[in-house]
C-alpha positions in Angstrom: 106.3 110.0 67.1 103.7 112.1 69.0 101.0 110.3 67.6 102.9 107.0 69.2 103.3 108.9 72.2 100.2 110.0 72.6 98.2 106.4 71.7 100.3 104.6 74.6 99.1 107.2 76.7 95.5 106.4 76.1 96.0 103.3 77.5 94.9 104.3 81.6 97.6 101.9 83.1 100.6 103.6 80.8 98.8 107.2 82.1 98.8 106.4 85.8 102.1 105.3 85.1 103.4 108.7 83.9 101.8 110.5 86.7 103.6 108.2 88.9 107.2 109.1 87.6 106.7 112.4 87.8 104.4 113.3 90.8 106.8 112.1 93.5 110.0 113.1 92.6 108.8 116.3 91.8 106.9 116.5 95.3 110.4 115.5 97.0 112.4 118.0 94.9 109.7 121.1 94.6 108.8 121.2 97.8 108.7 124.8 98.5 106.4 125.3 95.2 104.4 121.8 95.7 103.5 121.8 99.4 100.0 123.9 98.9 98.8 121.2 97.5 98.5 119.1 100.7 96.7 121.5 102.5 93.8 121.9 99.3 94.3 117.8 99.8 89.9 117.9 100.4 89.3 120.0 97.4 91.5 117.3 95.3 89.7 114.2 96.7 86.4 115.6 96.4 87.3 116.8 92.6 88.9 113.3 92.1 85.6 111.8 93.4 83.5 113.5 92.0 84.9 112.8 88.2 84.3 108.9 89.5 80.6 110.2 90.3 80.0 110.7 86.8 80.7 108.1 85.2 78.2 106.0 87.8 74.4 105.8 87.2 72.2 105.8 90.7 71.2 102.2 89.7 74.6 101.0 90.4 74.8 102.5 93.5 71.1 100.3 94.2 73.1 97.1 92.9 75.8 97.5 95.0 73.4 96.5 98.1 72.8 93.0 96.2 76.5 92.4 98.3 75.6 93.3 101.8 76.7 91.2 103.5 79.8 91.4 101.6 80.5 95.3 102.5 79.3 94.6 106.0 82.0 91.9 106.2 84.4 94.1 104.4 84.0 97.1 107.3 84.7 94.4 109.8 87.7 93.0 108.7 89.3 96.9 107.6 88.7 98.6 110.3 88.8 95.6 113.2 90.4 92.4 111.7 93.6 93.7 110.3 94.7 96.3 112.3 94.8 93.6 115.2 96.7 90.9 113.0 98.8 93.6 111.5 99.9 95.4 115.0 100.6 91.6 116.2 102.9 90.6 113.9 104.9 94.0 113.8 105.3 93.7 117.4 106.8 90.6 117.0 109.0 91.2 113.4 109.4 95.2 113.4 108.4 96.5 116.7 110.5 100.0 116.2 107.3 100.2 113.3 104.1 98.5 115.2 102.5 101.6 115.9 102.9 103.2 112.4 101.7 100.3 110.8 99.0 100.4 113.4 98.1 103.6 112.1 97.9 102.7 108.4 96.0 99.8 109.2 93.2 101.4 111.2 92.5 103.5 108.3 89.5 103.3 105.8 90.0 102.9 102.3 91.0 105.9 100.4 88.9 108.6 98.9 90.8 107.8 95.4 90.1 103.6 95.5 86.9 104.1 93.1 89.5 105.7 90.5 91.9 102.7 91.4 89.5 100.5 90.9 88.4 101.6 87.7 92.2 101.2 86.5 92.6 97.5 87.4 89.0 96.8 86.0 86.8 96.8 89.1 83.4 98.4 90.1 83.2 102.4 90.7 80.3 102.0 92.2 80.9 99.3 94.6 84.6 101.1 95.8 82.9 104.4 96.5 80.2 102.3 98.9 83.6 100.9 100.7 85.2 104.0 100.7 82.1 105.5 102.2 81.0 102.9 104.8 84.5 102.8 106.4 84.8 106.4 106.1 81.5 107.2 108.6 82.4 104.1 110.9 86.4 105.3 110.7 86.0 108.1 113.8 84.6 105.6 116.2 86.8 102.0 115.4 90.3 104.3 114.6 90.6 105.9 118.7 89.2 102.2 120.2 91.9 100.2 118.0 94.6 102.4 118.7 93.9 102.5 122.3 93.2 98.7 122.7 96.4 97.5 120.7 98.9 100.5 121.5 97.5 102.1 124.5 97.9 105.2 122.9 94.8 107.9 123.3 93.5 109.6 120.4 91.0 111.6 120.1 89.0 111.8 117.5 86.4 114.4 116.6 84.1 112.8 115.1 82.5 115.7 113.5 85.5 117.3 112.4 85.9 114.4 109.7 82.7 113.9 109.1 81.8 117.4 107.5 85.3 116.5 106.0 83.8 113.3 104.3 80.9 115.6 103.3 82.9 117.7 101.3 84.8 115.1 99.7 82.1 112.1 99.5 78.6 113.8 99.8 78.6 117.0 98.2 80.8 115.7 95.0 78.0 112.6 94.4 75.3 115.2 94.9 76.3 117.3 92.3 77.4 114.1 90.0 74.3 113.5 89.9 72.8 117.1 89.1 74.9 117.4 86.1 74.2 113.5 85.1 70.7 114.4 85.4 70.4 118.2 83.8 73.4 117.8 81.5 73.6 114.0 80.4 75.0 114.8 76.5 77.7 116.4 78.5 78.5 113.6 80.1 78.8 111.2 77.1 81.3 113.6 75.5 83.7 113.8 78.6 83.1 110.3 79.8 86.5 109.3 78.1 88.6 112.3 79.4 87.4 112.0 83.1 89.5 108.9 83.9 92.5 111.0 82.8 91.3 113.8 84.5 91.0 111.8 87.9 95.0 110.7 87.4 96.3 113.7 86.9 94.4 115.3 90.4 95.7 112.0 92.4 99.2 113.1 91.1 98.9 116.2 92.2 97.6 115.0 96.0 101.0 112.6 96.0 102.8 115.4 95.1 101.8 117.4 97.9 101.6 114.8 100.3 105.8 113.6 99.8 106.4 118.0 99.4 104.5 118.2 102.7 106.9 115.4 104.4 110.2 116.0 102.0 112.3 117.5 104.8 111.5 114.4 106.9 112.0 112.1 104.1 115.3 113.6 103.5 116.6 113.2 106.7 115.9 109.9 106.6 117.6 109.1 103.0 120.9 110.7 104.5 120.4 108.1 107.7 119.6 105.2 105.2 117.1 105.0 107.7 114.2 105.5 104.6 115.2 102.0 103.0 114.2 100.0 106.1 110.8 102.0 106.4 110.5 101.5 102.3 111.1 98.1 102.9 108.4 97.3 105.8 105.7 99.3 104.1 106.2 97.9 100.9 105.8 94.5 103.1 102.7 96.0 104.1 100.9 96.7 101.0 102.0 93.4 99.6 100.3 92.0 102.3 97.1 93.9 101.7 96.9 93.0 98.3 97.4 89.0 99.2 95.1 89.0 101.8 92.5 90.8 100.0 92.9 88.7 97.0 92.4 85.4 98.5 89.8 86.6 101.6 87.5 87.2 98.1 88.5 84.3 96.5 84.7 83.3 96.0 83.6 86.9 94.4 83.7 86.9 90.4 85.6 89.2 88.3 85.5 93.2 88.9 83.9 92.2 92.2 86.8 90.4 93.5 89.7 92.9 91.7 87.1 96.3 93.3 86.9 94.3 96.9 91.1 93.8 97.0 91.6 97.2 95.5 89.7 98.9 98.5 91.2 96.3 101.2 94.4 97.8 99.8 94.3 101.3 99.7 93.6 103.0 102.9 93.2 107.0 103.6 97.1 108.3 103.4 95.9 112.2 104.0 93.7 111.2 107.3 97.2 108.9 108.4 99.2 111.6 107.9 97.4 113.9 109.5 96.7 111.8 112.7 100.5 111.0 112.7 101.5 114.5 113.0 99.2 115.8 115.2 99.1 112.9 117.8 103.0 111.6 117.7 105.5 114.3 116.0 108.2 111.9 115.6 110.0 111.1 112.1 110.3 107.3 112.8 106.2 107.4 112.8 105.6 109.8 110.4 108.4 109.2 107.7 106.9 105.1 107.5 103.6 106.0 107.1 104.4 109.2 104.4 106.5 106.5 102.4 103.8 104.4 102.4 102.6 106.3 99.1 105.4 105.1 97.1 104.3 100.9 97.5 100.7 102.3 97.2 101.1 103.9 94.0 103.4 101.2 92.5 101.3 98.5 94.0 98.5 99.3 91.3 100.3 98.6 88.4 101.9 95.1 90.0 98.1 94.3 90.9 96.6 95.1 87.4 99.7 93.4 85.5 99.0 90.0 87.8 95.3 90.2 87.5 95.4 91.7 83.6 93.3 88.3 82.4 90.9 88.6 85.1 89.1 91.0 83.4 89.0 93.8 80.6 89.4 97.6 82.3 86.7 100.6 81.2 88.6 103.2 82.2 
């Protein structure tokens, strides 16, 4: 029976699926002992990057720039194009949650979409360029969109998150590549573990992120108030995924599966935070905290509905 058990989990969808189960009820109902783990949230990304670091060779980082124009027009439509369609429709359909769907919207894709990617069968290589592009352009197009659509100042600092990106982006490649380079037999032997490994750290950062919000989250359950917000956000992600899926309609294979993947899944952790510091209210922050339920179910709807687009190398 554990041998049984133990083969299912080898499959990476089946994995992520465990993690799932048990990372957010856990964050809700541990709080007190999980909510650390929001606040080491940079250390997690940057370890959950850098485990996707070394599975990627610098040449595929090189081949990534063969679809230019494709990540310039990706950058475009993340961080411009949807937050504008998105906060015009919610104004018209859900206006009491326009300006936390703004939020989401505006951010760039999430420091875990190369390991989401690699679960659905895209490129690693190709989601970390996403994830980093949007990332560096994120300080400058988040306080403009929020001010132009909500008339809401934020501000920003720039450096602040970019020594943050550093940490988790930069620094994590950097020494990817020093061990891929020094230590390569290393590499081989672990390449099947780190996958895995990756899972089991993004568990842990949705842990801490629904331990961070549980009281809020609460409060909302006893108010039924959470179903509406589960409701519109789940709306939201569905949307993502659609819209994503047929912008790339002419992109092949993993291309097209990596492209929707980081269209998807924006920057919870960098939501959150603006959400708390900026607005302090439960009706913006609870929205955007539930969010991470859609977004981690999301992944297994996508890779069931795409499962003959292409095999997964997990």
């Amino acid at each position: 029976m554990i041998s049984s058990i133990l083969k299912r989990l080898s499959d990476p969808m089946n994995w992520y699926f465990v993690v799932l189960i048990i990372s957010i009820p856990s964050g809700l109902f541990l709080s007190s002992d999980l909510a650390f783990l929001a606040n080491n949230s940079t250390f997690i990304l940057g370890a959950i990057f850098f485990l996707g670091a070394l599975k990627i060779n610098i040449n595929d980082i090189k081949n990534v720039w063969n679809l230019k124009i494709g990540v310039i027009v990706f950058n475009v439509l993340m961080l411009i194009g949807l937050p504008v369609v998105v906060y015009l429709i919610a104004k018209i359909i859900v206006p009491d949650y326009a300006l936390s769907l703004l939020i989401l919207s505006v951010m760039p894709s999430g420091m875990a979409t190369p390991l989401l990617a690699s679960i659905v069968g895209g490129r690693e290589s190709l989601a970390m360029v996403m994830t980093a592009t949007t990332s560096l352009l994120a300080p400058f197009t988040i306080p403009v969109m929020i001010y132009w659509l909500a008339g809401v100042s934020v501000d920003v600092d720039f450096w602040q998150i970019f020594f943050s990106i550093a940490e988790i982006i930069f620094i994590p490649f950097f020494l990817a590549w020093l061990i891929r380079k020094f230590l390569p037999n290393v590499i081989e032997k672990t390449k099947g573990s780190l996958g895995k490994i990756s899972t089991f750290f993004l568990g842990l950062l949705m842990a801490g992120i629904v331990a961070q919000q549980s009281e809020s989250i609460i409060e909302s359950l006893i108010s039924s108030e959470i179903f509406m917000s589960l409701i519109v956000v789940s709306v939201l992600m569905a949307f993502f995924y659609i819209l994503g899926y047929l912008i790339y309609f002419k992109e092949q294979g993993e291309d097209r599966l990596t492209f929707t993947v980081s269209f998807a899944n924006m920057n919870f952790t960098l939501a959150i935070f603006l959400a708390h510091k900026y607005f302090a209210s439960s009706e913006i922050v609870v929205p955007i905290t539930l969010a991470v339920i859609p977004w981690f179910l999301f992944i297994v709807i996508f890779k069931y509905m795409t499962r003959k687009t292409i095999n997964t190398s997990y």
